[in-house]
N, C-alpha and C positions, 0 to 999 in steps of 0.2 A: 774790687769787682772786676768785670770783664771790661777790655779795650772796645772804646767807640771809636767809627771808622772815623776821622777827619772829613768835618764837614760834609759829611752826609746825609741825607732825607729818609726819616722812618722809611719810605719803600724801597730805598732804594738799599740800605742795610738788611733786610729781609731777601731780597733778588740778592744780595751774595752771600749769604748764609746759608740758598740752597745749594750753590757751589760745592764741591768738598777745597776745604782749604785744611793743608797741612799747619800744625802747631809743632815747637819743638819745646819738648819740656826736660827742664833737669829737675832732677828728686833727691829728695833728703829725707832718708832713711832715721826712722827712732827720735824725730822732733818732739817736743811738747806739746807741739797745737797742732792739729791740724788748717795748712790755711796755704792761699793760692797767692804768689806776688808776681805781677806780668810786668816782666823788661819793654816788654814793648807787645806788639799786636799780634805776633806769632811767636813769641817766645814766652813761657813764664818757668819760673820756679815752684813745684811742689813739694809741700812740706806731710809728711804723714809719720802716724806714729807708727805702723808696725814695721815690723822686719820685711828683709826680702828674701820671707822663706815661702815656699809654696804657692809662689806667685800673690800673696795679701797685699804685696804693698804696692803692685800692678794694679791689683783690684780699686784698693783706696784710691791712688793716683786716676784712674778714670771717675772715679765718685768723686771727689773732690775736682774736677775738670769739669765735668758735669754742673754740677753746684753754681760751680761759679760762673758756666756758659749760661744757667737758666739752659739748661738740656737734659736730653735723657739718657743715660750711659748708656744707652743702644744707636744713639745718634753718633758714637764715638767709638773709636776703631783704632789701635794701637798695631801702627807698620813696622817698627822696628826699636828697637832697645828693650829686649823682653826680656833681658838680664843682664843690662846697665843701668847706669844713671840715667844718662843719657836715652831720649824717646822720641819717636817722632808719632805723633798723632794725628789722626783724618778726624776731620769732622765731617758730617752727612747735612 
């Protein structure tokens, strides 16, 4: 599931989640499952199954971000690595 802030108060986790706070994600391309493993509070690992042909596994990787933020892939904005592994992510 997603990282909780350290010692935080329900309101006070929501007042920074209206922030944008950048994530930076690495992807793996053609996995078995799809599924989310967070190194830490702004980092994770995404696993998807398709290829990275015609941007699908951009797509997945925001769906499966999403998912696991409990958000809506419109709340999420992909800044850079739009054809690496390597990604960096806004969230709204």
């Amino acid at each position: 599931d997603c990282p909780r802030l350290a010692g935080a108060r329900p309101g006070i986790a929501n007042k920074v989640m209206r922030q944008r706070i950048q994530l930076t994600v690495s992807v793996k391309v053609r996995s078995h499952e799809e599924r989310v493993e967070w190194v830490d509070a702004t980092h994770a690992v995404v696993h998807v199954r398709q290829s990275p042909h015609d941007g699908l596994a951009n797509t997945a990787v925001l769906k499966a971000l999403a998912k696991s933020l409990h958000l809506g892939v419109g709340q999420l904005r992909m800044v850079r690595g739009f054809r690496g592994k390597s990604k960096v992510i806004e969230v709204d």
